[in-house]
C-alpha positions as CSV (number, residue, x, y, z in Angstrom):
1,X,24.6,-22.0,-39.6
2,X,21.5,-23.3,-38.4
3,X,20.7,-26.2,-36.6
4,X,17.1,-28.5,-36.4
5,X,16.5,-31.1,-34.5
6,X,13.4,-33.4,-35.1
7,X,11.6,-35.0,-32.4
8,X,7.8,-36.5,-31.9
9,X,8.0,-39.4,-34.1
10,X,6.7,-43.1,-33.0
11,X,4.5,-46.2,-34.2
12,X,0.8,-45.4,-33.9
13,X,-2.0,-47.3,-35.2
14,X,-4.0,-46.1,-38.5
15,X,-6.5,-43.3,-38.0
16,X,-4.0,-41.8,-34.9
17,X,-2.0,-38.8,-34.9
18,X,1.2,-37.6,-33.9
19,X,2.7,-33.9,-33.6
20,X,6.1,-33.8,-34.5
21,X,8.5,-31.1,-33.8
22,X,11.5,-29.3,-35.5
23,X,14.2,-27.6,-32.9
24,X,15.4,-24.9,-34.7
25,X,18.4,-22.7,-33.7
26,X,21.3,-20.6,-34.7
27,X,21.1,-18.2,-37.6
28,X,17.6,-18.9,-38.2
29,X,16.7,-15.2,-38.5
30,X,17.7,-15.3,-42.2
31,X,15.4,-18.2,-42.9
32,X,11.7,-17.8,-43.5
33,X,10.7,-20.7,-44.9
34,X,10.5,-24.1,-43.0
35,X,9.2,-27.5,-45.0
36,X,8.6,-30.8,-43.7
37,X,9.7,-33.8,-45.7
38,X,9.3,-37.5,-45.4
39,X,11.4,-40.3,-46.9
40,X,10.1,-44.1,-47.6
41,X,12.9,-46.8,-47.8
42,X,13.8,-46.9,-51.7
43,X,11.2,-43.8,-52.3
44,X,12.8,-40.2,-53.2
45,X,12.2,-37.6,-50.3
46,X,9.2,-35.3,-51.3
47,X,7.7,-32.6,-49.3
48,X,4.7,-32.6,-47.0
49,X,3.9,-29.3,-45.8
50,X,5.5,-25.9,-45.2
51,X,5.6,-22.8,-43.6
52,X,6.6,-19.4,-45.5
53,X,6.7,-17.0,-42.0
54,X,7.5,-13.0,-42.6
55,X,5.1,-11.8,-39.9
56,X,2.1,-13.3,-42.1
57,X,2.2,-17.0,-42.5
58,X,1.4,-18.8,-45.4
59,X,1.5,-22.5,-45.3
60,X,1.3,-25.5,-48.6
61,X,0.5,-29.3,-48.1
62,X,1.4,-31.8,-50.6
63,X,-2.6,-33.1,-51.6
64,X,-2.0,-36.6,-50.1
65,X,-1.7,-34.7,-46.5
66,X,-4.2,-31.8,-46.9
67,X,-7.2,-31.6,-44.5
68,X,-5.0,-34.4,-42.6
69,X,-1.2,-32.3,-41.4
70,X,-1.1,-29.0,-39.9
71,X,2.2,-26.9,-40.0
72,X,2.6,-24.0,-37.7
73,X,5.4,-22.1,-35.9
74,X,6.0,-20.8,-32.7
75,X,8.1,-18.2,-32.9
76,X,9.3,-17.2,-29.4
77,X,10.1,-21.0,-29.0
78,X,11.8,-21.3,-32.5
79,X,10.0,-24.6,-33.2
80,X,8.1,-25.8,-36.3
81,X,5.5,-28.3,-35.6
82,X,3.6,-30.7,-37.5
83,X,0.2,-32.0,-36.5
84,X,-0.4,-35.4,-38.2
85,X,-4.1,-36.4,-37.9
86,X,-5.6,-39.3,-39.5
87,X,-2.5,-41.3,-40.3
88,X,-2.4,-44.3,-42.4
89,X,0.0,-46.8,-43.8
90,X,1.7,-44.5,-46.8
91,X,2.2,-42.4,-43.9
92,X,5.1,-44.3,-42.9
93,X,8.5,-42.9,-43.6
94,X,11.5,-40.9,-41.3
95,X,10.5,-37.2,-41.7
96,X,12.3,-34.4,-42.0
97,X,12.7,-30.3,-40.8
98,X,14.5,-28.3,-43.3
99,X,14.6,-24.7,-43.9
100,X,15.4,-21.9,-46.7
101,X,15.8,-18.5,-47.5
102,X,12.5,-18.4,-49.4
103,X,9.8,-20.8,-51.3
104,X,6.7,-17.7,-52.8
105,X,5.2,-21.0,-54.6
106,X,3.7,-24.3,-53.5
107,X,6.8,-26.0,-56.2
108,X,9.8,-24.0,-54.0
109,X,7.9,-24.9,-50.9
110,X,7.2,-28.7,-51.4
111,X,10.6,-29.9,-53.3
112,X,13.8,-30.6,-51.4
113,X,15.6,-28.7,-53.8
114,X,17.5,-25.5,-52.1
115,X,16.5,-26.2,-48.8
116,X,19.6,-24.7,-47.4
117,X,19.2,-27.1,-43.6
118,X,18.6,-30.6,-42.3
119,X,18.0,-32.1,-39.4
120,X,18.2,-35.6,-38.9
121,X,14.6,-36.9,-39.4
122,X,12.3,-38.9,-36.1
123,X,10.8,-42.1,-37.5
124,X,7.2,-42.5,-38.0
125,X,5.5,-45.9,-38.0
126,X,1.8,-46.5,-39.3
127,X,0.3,-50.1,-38.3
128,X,-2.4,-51.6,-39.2
């Protein structure tokens, strides 16, 4: 089993950024690929960014985020960040950690589908 815990979320104006964090612990040695998702109320989860991590790293960003989000991992901490830059209102949503075995494409990597672990999701707020 593997456990993730979300944290970092908060309100923030448009055009401020937020880092968010993902807790992860457990059996994680088995997993390799960590994705962050976001949820709208009434809107179907979809995928933001992920992380595919076996010694080399190679990341995917949904378009609406890239040049904007920044996924990394620290390994020795077991954490999975996400660096949100530039935030506006479609921004808003609770946002999630998940992880998998596996995603080799940006399809794998970006849809919720066979993500194998949850955490709860942090809240982010984007005001005008």
């Amino acid at each position: 089993q593997v456990q993730l815990v979300e944290s970092g979320g908060g309100s923030v104006q448009a055009g401020g950024s937020l880092r968010l964090s993902c807790a992860a612990s457990g059996r994680t040695g088995a997993q390799n690929c960590w994705g962050w998702f976001r949820q709208a109320p009434g809107a179907k989860r979809e995928g933001v960014a992920a992380l595919m991590y076996t010694g080399d790293t190679i990341t995917y960003y949904h378009d609406s985020v890239k040049g904007r989000f920044t996924i990394t991992k620290d390994t020795a901490k077991n954490t999975i960040y996400l660096q949100m830059d530039s935030l506006n209102l479609d921004d808003t949503a609770m946002y999630f950690c998940a992880a998998r075995v596996y995603c080799m494409t940006t399809a794998q990597a970006l849809s919720p589908t066979n993500y194998d672990y949850w955490g709860r999701g942090t809240q982010v707020t984007v005001s005008s």
